[in-house]
N, C-alpha and C positions, 0 to 999 in steps of 0.2 A: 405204469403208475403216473408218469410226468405226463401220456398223453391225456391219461382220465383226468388229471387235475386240469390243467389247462382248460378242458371240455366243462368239466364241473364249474369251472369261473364262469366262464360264455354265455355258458345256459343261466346263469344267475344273475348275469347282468343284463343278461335278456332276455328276462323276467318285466325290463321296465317295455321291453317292446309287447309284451302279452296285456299290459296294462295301457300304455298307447294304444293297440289296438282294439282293448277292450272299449274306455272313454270314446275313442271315433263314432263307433256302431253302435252302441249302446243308447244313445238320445234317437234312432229310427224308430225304436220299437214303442219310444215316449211321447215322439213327439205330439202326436193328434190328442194324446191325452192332457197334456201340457197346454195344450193350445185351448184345449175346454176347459180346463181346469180355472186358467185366470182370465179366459175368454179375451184372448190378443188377437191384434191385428195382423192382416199381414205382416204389416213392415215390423210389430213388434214378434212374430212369429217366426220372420228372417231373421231379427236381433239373437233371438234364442238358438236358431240352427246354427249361426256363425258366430256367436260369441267365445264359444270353445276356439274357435281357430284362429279367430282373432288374439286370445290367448297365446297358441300356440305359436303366433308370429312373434309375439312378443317373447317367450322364453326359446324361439331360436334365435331371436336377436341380440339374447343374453348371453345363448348359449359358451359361447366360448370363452365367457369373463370368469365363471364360476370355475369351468374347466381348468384353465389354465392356472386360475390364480390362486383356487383353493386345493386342486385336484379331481381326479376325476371320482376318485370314491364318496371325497364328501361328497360333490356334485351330486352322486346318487342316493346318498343319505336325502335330501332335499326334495328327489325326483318322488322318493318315494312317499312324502311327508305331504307334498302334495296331492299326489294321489290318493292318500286317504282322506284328509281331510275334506277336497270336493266332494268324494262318493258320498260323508256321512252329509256334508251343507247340503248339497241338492238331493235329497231324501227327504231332508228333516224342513226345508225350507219353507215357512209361511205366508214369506208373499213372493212378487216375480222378479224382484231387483236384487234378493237376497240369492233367487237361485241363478239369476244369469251371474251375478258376484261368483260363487262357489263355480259355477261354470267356466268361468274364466280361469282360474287357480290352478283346474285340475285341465284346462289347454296350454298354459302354464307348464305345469309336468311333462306335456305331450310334448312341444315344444323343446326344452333344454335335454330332454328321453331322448328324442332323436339328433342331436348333436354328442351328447358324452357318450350313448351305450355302443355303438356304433366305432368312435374314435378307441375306448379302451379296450372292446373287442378285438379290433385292429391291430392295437398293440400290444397284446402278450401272445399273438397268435402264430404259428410258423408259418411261412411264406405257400408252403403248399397246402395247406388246411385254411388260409385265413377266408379265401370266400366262404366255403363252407359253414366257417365259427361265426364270421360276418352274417353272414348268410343265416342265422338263430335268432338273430334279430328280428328280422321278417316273417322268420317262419313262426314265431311267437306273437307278432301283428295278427298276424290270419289265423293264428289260433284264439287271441282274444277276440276277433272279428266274429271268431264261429262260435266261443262260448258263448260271447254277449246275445247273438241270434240265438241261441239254442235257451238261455236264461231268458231271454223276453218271449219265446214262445211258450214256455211253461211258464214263469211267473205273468203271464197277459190272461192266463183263465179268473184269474184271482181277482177280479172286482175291477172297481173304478178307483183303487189309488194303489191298487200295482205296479203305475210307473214308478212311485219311490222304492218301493224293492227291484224294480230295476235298476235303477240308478245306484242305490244304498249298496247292495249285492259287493261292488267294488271294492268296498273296504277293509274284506278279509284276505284278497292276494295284495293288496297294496300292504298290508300290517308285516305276509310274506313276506314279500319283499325287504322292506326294512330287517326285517329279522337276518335273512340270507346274506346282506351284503358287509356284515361284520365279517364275513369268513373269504372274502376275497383280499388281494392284495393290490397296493396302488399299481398305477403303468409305469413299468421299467422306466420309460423312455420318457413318463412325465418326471419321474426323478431326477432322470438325468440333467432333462436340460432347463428346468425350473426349480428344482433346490440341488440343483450339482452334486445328490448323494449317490456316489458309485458303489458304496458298500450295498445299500440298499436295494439299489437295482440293481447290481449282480447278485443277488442273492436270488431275486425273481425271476432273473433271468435263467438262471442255474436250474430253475424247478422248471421254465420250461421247456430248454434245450441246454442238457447237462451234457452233450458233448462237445458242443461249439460256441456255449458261454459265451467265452472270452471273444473269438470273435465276431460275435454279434454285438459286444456292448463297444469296441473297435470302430464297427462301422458307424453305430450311432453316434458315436465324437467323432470321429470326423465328417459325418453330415451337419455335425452343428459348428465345426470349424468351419466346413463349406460355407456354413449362412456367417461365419463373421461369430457364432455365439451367440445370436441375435435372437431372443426370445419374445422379443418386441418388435420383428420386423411387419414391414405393413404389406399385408395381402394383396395389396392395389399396385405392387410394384412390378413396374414392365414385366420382369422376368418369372412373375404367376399368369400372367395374361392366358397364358393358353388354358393351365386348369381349371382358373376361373371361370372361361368361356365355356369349359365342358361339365362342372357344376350347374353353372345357369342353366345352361340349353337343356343338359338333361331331367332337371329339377322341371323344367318349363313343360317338358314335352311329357313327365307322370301324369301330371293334373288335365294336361289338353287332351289328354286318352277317355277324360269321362270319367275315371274310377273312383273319387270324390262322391261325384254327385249321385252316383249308383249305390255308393256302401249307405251313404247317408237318406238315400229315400229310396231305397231299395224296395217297401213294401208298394211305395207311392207309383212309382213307374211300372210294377205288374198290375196295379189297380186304370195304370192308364191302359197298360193292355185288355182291359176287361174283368181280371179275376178277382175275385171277392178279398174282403177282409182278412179269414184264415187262411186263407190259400197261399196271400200274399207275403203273409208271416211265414208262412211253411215253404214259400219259396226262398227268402229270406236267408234259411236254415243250408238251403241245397245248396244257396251261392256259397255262403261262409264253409260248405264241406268243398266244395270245387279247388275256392280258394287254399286250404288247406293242402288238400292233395298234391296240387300242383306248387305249392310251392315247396316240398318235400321234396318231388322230384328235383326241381331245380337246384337245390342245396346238396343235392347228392350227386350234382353232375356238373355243377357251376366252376369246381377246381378243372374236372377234366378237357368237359367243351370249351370254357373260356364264357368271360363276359358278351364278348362282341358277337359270338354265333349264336348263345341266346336271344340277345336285342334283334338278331335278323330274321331271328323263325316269331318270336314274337311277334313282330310289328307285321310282319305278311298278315298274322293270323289276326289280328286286331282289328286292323283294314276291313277283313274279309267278316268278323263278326259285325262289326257296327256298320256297313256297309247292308247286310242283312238286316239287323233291327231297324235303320233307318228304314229300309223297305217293305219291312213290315206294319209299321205307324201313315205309312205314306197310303197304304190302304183305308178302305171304307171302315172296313170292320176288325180290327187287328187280331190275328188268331193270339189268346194269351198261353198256349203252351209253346207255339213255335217263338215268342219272342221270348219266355223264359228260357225254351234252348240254349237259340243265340245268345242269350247274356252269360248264359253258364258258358259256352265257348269264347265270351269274350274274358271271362274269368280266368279259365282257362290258361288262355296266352297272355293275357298281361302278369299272373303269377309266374309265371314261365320266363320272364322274362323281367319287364321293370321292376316287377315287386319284387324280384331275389334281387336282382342288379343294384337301384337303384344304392340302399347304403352302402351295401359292398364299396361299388363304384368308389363313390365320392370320398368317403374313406380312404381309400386309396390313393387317391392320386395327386394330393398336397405332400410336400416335404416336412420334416417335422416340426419344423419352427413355426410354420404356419398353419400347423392339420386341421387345429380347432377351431381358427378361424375360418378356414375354408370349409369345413361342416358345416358350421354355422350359417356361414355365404347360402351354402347347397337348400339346407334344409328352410333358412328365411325363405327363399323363392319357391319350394315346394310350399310352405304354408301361406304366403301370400298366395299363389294359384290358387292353392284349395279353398281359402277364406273367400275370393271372388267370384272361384265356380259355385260353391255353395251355396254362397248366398244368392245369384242371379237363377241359378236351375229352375226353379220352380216358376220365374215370371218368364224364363223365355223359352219354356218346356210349352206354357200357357199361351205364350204368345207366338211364337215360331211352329210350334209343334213338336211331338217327336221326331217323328219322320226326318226336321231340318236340323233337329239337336243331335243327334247322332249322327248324320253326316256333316257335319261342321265338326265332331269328333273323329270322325273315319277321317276326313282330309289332312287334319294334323298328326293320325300317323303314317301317313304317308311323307311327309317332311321328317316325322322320325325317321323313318326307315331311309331317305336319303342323307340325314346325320349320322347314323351308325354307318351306312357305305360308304360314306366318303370319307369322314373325320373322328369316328369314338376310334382309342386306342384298343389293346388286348394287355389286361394288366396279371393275367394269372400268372402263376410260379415268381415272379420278382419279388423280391425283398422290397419292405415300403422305402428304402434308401436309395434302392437302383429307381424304383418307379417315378420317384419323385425330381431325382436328378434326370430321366431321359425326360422330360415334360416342359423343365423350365431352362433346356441348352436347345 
């Protein structure tokens, strides 16, 4: 029963990840229409691709003030208020300032989504389940990645202002959402160490590990005696320097994989390999089931293999896929089924790998006094990346080629894969109290 509830929480706070990744994917299958629609320019055409993520830098640079100061559940009350309200603006929107407004709102959501659902995941989870329940997050990314494909390829038969039911569509998990997260309860461990209520969080605690309660809520005072009580301590202090550096770098090295710029023009790069309009949709659909797939497996095997042996079969395979499409574009005529392969096998291993890893990870490996800000840390530098890959993909996709854009992605994981060999930790089975203390001694 304690294990189904716990699960039951998880999945419904990572709900806001199925909406995250719904908003990501969802403006590929609009974009060309959007762009005829109010007849923009490039650069106002790049405004429209990146303004959602621009957003999203923005409410992860929020991210950890609402957390902390108001809780993690309002937080999601918020996450999700956003997300409705962009779907219905950019549906309904009449001219182009209104809808990159609304566009912004609902990156916004995206943004502070990946900072709280991530951290309160983390925190009601057991030590030996928590990648796994972490790990729901993602697997709800790649599932609203493959509805959103799967809703633009049936709603794109429907005329010339279908892209607003694509967009609009949004509105009914996001209304979910709101509904669902009245029945979850706050994070133990936000109770504890931001309004000091121990009846409360022992009470949550109790539901979800009722034979070692007591001392689970034990060790989290005294991880907050460790920091001093310090619920205001600053991130930037000598003694996070290390997680900090493993935040950054790993947030650094999602986006320099490419996977950005593939979710978001995904139709556009099979159309550079030759294949039509429909095809390109239809291929679209197969990434978002790859993605899917694979990241299922990895949620079901992330507690036992470990973080760090994922990262190391990943990034070989990464290598090896964009090492291929590069080589494929670098040709006269680019075969467009063999590069749709390869991109399904780059799909493949990066689910396999960073995309289960990444929240997990980072999640993980802050102490508690600082979790939120160090999410926030994580998730700012993923959405700066992604804000910059996005928006340049298309002029130096144009300018450089494929052939040299995807090997300039293959060579930075090869620098991953010598940052997981030398220096990512193994953080499975530890308590977030052990993990966080062996990091910053």
């Amino acid at each position: 029963m304690t294990k189904n509830t716990v699960i039951a929480w998880s999945f419904v706070v990572a709900l806001g990840g199925f909406l995250f990744g719904f908003d990501t994917a969802v403006i590929s299958g609009a974009e060309k229409s959007v762009q005829l629609h109010w007849n923009l320019s490039e650069i106002q055409h790049g405004v429209t691709m990146a303004i959602a993520l621009v957003g999203t830098v923005v409410g992860a640079l929020m991210g950890a003030y609402p957390s902390d100061r108001f809780g993690r559940k309002r937080t999601l009350f918020v996450i999700a208020a956003l997300y409705f309200f962009s779907a219905l603006g950019t549906a309904l929107a009449q001219d182009w300032y209104l809808f990159i407004l609304f566009r912004f709102l609902g990156g916004i959501g995206v943004g502070v989504s990946s900072v709280t659902a991530p951290i309160y995941i983390s925190e009601i989870s057991p030590a030996d389940k928590r990648g796994r329940l972490v790990g729901l997050f993602q697997f709800n990314v790649v599932l609203g990645i493959l509805v959103s494909y799967l809703s633009n390829y049936l709603i794109g038969q429907g005329g010339e202002n279908s892209w607003r039911w694509m967009l609009g569509v949004q509105a009914l998990p996001a209304a979910l959402f709101y509904l669902l997260i009245h029945y979850v309860p706050e994070s133990p461990r936000w109770l504890l160490l931001y309004r000091k209520n121990r009846e409360s969080a022992l009470a949550v605690l109790k539901k979800i590990n009722p034979l070692n309660y007591h001392e689970e809520l034990e060790s989290i005072l005294a991880s907050a005696n460790t920091a001093n009580g310090n619920s205001q301590a600053s991130l930037f202090n000598k003694k996070y320097r290390f997680p900090v550096f493993l935040a950054i770098t790993f947030a650094v090295f999602n986006q320099v994989s490419g996977i950005n710029a593939i979710i978001y023009y995904a139709p556009r790069v099979f159309e550079m390999a030759g294949l039509g309009a429909q095809s390109s949709l239809l291929s679209t659909v197969g990434i978002g089931v790859v993605n899917f797939t694979f990241t299922l497996i990895a949620i079901n095997v992330i507690d036992k293999v470990g973080r760090r042996k994922l990262m190391l079969i990943g990034s070989v395979g990464l290598i090896a896929a964009l090492a291929l499409v590069s080589h494929s574009f670098y040709s006269e005529n680019p075969n467009g089924l063999a590069v749709t392969v390869y991109l399904m096998i780059y799909i493949a291993f990066f689910a396999f790998s960073q995309g289960a890893v990444i929240w997990v990870f980072i999640s993980e490996i802050f102490p508690n006094e600082v979790r939120a800000k160090g999410q926030t840390l994580g998730s700012l530098t993923h959405w700066v990346m992604a804000a910059v890959i996005t928006f340049f993909f298309p002029m130096l996709s144009e300018w450089a080629g494929g052939g040299t854009t995807f090997l300039v992605f293959a060579l930075c994981m090869v620098l991953q894969l010598l940052f997981v060999i030398r220096l990512m930790p193994e953080t499975k089975g530890k308590s977030l109290e052990q993990i966080g203390g062996n990091l910053i001694h």
